[in-house]
N, C-alpha and C positions, 0 to 999 in steps of 0.2 A: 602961478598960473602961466600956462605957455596960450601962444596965439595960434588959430589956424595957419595965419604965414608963417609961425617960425618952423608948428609942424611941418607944413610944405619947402620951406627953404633946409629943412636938416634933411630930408629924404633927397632931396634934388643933390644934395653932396655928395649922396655915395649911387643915386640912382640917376645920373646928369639928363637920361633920355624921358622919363616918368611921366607918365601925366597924372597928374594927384587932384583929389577930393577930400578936403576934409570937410566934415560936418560934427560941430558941438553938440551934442546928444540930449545937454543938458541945463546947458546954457552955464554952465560953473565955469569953462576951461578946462576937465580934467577928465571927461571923458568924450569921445570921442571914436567917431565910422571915418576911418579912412581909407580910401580905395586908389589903387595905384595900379598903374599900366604903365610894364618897361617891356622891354624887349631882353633886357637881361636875366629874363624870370626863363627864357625859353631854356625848355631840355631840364627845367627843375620841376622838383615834387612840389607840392605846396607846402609842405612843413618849411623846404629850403628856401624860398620866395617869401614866407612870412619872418623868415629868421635874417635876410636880406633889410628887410623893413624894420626889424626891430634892431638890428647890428644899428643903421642909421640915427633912433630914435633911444638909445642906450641912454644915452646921460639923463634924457629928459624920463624914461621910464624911472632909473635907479634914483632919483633925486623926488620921485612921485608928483614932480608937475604935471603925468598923464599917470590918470591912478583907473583907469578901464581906456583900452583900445579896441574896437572892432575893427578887425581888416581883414579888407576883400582887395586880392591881387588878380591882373592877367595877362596876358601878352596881348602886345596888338594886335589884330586881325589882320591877315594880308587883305 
């Protein structure tokens, strides 16, 4: 079972600017809506912005401590 912090402290690794949300879906630990705003997502697809989020959250996906993610990415707003 992974924690909403650890969720949010593995994305802040590779996304240091992020503002993150995570929300347990389930109350298990293992699924999980997580919403993230970088500024690093600008000039990406969303495919490439979710594949950003999940680069970060690799080990915890491949080891199924998170066995469903919902995620909604977007850039800040000026």
């Amino acid at each position: 079972m992974i924690s909403p912090q650890q969720i949010e402290e593995m994305i802040k690794a590779e996304l240091p600017d992020a503002q993150i949300q995570v929300q347990d879906l389930t109350g298990g630990g293992d699924h999980y809506q997580v919403t993230v705003v970088s500024s690093q997502f600008a000039d990406k697809g969303l495919v490439q912005q979710h594949q950003l989020v999940y680069g970060a959250l690799r080990q915890a996906m491949s080891t199924e401590a998170i066995h469903a993610l919902a995620l909604k990415t977007f850039t800040p707003e000026a």
